[in-house]
C-alpha positions in Angstrom: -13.7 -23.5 -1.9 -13.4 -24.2 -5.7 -16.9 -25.8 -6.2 -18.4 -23.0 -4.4 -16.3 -20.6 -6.4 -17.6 -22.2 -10.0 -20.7 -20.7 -9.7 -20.2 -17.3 -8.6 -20.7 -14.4 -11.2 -18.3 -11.2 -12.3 -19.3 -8.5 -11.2 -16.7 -6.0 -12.1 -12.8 -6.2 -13.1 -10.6 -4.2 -11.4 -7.5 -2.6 -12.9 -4.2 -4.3 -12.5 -1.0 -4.2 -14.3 0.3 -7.9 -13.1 -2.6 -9.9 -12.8 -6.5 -10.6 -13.3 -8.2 -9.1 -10.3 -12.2 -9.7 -10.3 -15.3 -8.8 -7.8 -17.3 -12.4 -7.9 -21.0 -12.7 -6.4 -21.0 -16.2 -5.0 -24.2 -16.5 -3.3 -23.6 -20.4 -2.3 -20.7 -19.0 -0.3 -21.7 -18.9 3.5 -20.5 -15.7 4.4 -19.0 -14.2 2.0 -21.8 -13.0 -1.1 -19.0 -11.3 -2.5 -15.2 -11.8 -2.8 -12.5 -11.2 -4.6 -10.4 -13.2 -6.8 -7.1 -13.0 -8.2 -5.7 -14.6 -11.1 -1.6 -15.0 -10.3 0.5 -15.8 -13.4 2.4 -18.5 -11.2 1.5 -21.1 -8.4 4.3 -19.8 -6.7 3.1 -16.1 -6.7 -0.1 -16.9 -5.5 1.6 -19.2 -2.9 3.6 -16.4 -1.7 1.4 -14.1 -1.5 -1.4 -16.4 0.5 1.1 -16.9 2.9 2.4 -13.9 3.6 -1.7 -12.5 4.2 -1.9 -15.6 6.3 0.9 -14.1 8.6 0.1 -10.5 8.4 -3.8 -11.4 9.4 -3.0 -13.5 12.4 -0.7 -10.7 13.5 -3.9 -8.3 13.6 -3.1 -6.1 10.6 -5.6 -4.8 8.5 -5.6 -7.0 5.1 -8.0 -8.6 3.2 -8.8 -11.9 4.6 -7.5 -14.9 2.9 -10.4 -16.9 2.2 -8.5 -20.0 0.2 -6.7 -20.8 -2.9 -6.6 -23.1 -5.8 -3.5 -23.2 -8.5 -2.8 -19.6 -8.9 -6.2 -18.3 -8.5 -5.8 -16.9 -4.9 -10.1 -16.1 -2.5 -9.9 -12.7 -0.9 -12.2 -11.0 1.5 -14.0 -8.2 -0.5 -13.6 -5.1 1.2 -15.9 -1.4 0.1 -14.3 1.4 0.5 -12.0 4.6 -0.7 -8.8 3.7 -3.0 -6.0 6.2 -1.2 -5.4 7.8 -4.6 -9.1 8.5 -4.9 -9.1 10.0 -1.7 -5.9 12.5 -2.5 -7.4 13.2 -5.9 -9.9 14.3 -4.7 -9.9 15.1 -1.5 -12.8 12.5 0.1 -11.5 12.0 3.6 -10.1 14.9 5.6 -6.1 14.7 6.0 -5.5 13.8 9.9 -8.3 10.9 9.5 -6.5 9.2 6.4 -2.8 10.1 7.6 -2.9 8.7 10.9 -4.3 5.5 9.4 -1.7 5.0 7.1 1.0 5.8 9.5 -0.7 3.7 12.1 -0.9 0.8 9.2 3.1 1.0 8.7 3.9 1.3 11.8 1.8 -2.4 13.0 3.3 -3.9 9.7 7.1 -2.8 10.6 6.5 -3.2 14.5 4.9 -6.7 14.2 7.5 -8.2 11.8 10.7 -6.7 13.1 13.8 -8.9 13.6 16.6 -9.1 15.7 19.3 -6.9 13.4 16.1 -4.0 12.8 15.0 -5.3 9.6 11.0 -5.2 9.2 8.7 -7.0 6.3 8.6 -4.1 3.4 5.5 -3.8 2.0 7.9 -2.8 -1.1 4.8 -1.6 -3.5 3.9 1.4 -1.8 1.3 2.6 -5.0 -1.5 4.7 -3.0 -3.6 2.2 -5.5 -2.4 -0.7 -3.0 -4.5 0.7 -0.2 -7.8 1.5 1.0 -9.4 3.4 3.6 -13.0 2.3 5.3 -14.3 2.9 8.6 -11.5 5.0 9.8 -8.8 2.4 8.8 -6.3 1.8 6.4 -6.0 -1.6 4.7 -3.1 -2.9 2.6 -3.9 -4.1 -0.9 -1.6 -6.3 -2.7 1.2 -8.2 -1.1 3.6 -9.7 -4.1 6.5 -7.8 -4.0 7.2 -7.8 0.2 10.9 -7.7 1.0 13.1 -7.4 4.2 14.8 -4.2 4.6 14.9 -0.7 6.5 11.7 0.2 7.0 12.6 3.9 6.0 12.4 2.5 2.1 8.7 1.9 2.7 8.3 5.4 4.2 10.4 7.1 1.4 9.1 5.2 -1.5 5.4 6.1 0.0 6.3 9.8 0.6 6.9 9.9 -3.2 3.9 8.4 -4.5 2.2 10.9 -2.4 4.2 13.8 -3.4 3.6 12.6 -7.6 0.1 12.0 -6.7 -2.1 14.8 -9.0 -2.0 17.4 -8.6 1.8 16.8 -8.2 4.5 18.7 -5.7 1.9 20.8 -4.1 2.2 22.7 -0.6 -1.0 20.3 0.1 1.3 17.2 -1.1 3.8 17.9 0.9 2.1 18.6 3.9 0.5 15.3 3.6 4.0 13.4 3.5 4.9 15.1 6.0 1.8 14.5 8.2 2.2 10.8 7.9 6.2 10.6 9.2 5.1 12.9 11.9 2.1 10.4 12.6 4.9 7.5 12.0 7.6 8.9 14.5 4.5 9.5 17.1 4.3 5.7 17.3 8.1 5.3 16.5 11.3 7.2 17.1 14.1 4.8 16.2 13.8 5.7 12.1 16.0 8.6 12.1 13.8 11.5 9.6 17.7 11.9 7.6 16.9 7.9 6.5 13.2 8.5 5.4 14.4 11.3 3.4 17.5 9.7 1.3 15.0 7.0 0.5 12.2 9.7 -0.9 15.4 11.3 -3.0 15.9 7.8 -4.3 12.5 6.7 -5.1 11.9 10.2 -6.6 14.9 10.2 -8.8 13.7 6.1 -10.2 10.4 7.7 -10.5 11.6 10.0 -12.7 13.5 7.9 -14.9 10.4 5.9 -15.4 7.5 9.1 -15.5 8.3 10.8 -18.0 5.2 13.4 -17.1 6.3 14.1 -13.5 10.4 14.1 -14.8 11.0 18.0 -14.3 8.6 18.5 -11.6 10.8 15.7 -9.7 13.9 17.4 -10.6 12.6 21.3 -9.2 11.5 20.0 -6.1 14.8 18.0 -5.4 16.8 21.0 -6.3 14.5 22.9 -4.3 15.2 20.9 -1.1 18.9 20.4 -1.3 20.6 21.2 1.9 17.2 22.1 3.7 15.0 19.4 5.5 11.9 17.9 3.1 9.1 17.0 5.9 7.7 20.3 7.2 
């Protein structure tokens, strides 16, 4: 893979606050004109996080491809399509398309890696930046931070990205949380709504401490919901 790699051209540089993330044009690479690579700042990351797209693509979820890696420079498929927080922004793909994705995205990642004692393979960075929607699916971007946990902490800590998405704390933000645990809980039951919604409090109220912009808008909708359900 790295002597085909060599020659291949940069086409564009996407953002990235951890690590060098490129489009390459590689025409001596059967297959694949155009992938992506990313630089890790450890072997180890990009170790970690070819093997855990390894698992996740031979369990069927929708991922970028691992197509190799060399040191910490890690060959990914190269996928078009809509960022999820181009498609809130700015409304590009009508709600029950994109929400039923997403949920239907969680649900495979948490169903397909569950364990004995109910703990599922977080996806952990829920940024709507770390997914993308094409062809009427959902596929999940960036795969450093994974964990093991309750899988309402992915659902909560998604729910608040959505909600402090701009325009933030809308009815139309809400609803759309909401449409995605109802979507969620179509497929499955046994993550009580009470869970998913402490985890949203908690992300919201880290969130806060760390955006300053979105501070008080956090704090009046928190207020707003105590003692009353959050999903619609």
């Amino acid at each position: 893979m790295e002597d085909k790699i060599q020659s291949g051209r940069v086409i564009k540089t996407f953002y990235s606050k951890r690590n060098t993330v490129q489009l390459l044009q590689c025409r001596n690479t059967p297959g694949a004109e155009y992938i992506i690579l990313k630089k890790h700042r450890t072997i180890q990351g990009a170790v970690a996080e070819y093997n855990t797209l390894m698992r996740l693509s031979r369990a069927g979820l929708a991922v970028p491809a691992p197509l190799g890696r060399e040191g910490k420079n890690l060959y990914l498929q190269y996928l078009e399509g809509e960022l999820l927080v181009d498609i809130l922004e700015h409304n590009l793909v009508p709600r029950p398309a994109w929400t039923r994705a997403l949920a239907r995205w969680y649900y495979m990642l948490h169903g397909k890696t569950a364990s004995g004692d109910g703990t599922v393979m977080l996806k952990a960075d829920n940024n709507l930046r770390n997914f993308l929607f094409t062809g009427g699916v959902v596929y999940g971007l960036d795969f450093e931070e994974t964990g093991c946990g309750d899988p309402a902490k992915d659902l909560g800590q998604l729910c608040a990205y959505i909600l402090a998405n701009r325009p933030a704390f809308t009815a139309e933000r809400l609803a759309e949380a909401s449409a995605v645990i109802h979507q969620y809980r179509l497929f499955n039951l046994e993550v009580p709504l009470k869970r998913i919604e402490n985890e949203l409090i908690l992300e919201l109220r880290k969130m806060a401490q760390r955006r300053i912009e979105v501070s008080e808008a956090i704090k009046r909708f928190i207020e707003s919901r105590q003692n009353n359900h959050i999903f619609l």
